[in-house]
MARMISE-225110 format. One line per 5 residues: for each residue x, y, z of C-alpha. Coordinates in steps of 0.02 Angstrom, whole numbers, plus 50000, padded with zeros to 5 digits. Layout:
X/Y/Z  ...
//
This chain:
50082/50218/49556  50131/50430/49354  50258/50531/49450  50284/50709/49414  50281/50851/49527
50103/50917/49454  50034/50776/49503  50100/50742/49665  50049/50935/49711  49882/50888/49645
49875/50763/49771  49917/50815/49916  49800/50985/49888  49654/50867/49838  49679/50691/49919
49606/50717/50086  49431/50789/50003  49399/50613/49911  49475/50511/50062  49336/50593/50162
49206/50562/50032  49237/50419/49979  49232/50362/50189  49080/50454/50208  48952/50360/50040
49038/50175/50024  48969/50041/50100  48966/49872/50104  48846/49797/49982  48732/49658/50067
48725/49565/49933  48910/49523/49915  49003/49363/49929  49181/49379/49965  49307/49267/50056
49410/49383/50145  49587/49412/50135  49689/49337/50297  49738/49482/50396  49844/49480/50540
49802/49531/50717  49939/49668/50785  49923/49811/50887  50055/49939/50895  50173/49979/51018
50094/50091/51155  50161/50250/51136  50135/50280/51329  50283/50139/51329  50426/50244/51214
50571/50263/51305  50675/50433/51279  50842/50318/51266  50935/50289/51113  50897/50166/50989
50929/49976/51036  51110/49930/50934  51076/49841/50775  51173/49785/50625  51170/49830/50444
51220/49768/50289  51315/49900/50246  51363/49995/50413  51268/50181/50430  51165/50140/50304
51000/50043/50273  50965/49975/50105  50775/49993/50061  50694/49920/49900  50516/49989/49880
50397/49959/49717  50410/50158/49685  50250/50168/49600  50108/50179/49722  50049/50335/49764
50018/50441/49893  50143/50304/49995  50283/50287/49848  50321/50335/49678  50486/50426/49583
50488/50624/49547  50612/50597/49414  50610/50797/49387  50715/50784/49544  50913/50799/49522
50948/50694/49682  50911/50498/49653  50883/50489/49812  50741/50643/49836  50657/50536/49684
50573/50447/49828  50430/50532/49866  50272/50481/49977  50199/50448/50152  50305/50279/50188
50465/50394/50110  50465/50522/50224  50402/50409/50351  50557/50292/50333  50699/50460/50314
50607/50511/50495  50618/50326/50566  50833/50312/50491  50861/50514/50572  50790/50424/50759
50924/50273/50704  51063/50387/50649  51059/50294/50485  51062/50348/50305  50924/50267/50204
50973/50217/50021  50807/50179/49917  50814/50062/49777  50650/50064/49654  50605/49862/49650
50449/49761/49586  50349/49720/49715  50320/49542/49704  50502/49502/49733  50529/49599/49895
50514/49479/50009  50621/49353/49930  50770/49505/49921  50748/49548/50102  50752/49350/50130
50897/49330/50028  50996/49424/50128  51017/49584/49979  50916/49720/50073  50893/49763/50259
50715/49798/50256  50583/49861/50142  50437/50014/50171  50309/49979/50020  50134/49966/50078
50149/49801/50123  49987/49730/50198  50041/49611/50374  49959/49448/50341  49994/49261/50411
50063/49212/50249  50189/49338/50225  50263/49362/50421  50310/49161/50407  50428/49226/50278
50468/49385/50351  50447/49496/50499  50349/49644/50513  50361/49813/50630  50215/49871/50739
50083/49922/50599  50083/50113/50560  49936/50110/50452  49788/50021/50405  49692/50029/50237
49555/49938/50158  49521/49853/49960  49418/49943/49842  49354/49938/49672  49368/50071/49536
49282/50071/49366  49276/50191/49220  49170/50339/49258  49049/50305/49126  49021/50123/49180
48871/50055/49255  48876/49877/49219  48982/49854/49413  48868/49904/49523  48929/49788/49676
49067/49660/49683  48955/49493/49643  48926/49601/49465  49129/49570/49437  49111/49389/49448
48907/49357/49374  48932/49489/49221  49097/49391/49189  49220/49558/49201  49411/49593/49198
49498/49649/49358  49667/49722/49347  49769/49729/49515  49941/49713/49552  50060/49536/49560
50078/49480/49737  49978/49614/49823  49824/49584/49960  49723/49646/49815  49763/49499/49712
49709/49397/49825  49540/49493/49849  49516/49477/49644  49572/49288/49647  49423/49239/49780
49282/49333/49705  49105/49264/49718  48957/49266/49619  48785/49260/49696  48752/49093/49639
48913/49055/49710  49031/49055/49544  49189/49069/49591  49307/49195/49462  49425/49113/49367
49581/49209/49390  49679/49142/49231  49556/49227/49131  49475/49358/49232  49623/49427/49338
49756/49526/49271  49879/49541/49392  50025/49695/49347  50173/49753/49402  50105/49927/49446
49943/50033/49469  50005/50125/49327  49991/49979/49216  49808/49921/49315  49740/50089/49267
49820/50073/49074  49715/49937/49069  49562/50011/49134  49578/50158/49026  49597/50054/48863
49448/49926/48892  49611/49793/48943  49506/49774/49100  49312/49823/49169  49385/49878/49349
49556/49885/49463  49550/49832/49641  49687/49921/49772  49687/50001/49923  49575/50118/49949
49707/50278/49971  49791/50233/49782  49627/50204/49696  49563/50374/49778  49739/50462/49694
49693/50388/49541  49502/50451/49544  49557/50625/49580  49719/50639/49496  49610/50596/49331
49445/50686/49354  49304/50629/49264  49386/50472/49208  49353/50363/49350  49230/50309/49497
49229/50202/49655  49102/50049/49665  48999/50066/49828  49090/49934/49916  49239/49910/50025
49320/49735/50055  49263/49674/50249  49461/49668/50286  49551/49796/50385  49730/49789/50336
49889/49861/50427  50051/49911/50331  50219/49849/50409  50376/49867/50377  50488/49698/50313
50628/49665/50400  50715/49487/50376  50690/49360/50529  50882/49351/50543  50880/49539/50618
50791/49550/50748  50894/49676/50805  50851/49773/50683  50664/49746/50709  50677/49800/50883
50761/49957/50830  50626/50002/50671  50481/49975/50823  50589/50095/50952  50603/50228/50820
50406/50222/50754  50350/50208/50940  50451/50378/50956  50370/50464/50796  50192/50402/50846
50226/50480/51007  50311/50665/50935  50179/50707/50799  50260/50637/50685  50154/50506/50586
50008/50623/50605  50074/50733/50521  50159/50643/50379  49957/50567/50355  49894/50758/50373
50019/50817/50238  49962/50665/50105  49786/50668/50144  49762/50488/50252  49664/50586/50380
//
């Protein structure tokens, strides 16, 4: 998750050629031993099921408003344009412009706040925030905390190591050549990294072999200084990171076996509010809408 507008032009010209690449060569490597990361089972709501009515009421904290925390440093979903005069604008990405579309269908302003990550959940919980957009991956250990809207995309782990790097040529190498993953605190990729398996069935030792940061940023800082041998993310932020930074970095041929779909948190003492987040993404699924937020970011 570095934010200027160069960048984030350079990514939305270029995304969608490495995206379809990087789909096209990876595969998984037979080899591999990996306990996979628990993944919920959701479907979506049917769009053939939208109703053209208004929005179900719901409540706010603070009334025409939603208050939205969001780890602002992932992109293409979320990072900060600070060359941006409007605080607000900052906040740019897929689930951004996704969540401004989903508050216009709910007559609601939303109010971003840039949070870490890994203390989301606890916030919405807490009662501070009224729901959070942030790549979060819907798994069975997170919705007994929190609830989650109808999934509005789905992603999968990957691994990224220095271009000039050959030593990682599968994920069992991570684990059997004793290397350094970087990933981020409290993500599905940390998860991934802490249950890594050699072939002789060595399990990593994530006190010494996981660094887990508060940001991709600080994942690839790592990679780039030797810090760590390779970062595992979702496949969408490791691809920004590969072509934002040409030359510098390259995908291991192997995706995680886990499909995972992004949700939106909303606090299990709104359901209201739930209700009303599902109406309004069952109405942009159904318009165009999410289409062609994913067209304009490259997820297609």
């Amino acid at each position: 998750m570095t934010k200027n507008t160069t960048k984030a032009l350079l990514l939305l010209l270029l995304i969608t050629a490495i995206v379809v690449v990087i789909s096209g060569c990876t595969s998984s490597s037979p080899s591999a031993t990996v306990t996979p990361t628990a993944v919920a089972n959701v479907t979506a709501t049917p769009a053939a099921n939208v109703t053209t009515q208004g929005p179900p009421s719901f409540t706010t904290i603070q009334p025409g408003e939603l208050l939205i925390p969001t780890d602002a440093s992932f992109p293409p979903m979320e990072w900060l344009n600070t060359s941006i005069s409007d605080p607000q604008q900052q906040f740019q990405g897929f689930d951004m412009d996704l969540m401004r579309a989903i508050c216009a269908k709910l007559n609601v302003t939303p109010v971003f706040t840039a949070h870490d990550f890994s203390s989301i959940i606890n916030d919405i919980q807490s009662g501070k925030y009224d729901c959070s957009i942030s790549s979060f991956s819907i798994t069975p250990a997170r919705q007994e905390e929190v609830s989650f809207s109808d999934p509005y995309f789905q992603v999968q782990q990957t691994i990224v190591v220095k271009a000039n790097d050959s030593s990682i040529q599968n994920v069992t190498d991570i684990v059997d050549k004793n290397k350094v993953v970087a990933v981020e605190l409290g993500t599905t990729g940390q998860l991934a990294a802490d249950n890594l398996t050699g072939t002789n069935g060595t399990k990593i030792n994530p006190l010494t072999n996981v660094l887990a940061e508060g940001s991709a940023d600080l994942c690839y800082t790592d990679l780039a200084s030797g810090k760590a041998d390779a970062v595992i993310d979702d496949i969408e932020v490791n691809a920004y990171y590969v072509k934002t930074f040409p030359g510098s970095y390259q995908f291991v041929n192997y995706k995680f076996p886990t499909l995972e779909p992004y949700g939106i948190v909303v606090p299990k003492s709104n359901p209201q509010l739930l209700e009303a987040i599902n109406w309004a993404l069952a109405q942009l699924q159904a318009d165009g809408t999410v289409a062609q937020l994913k067209q304009k970011y490259g997820l297609e």
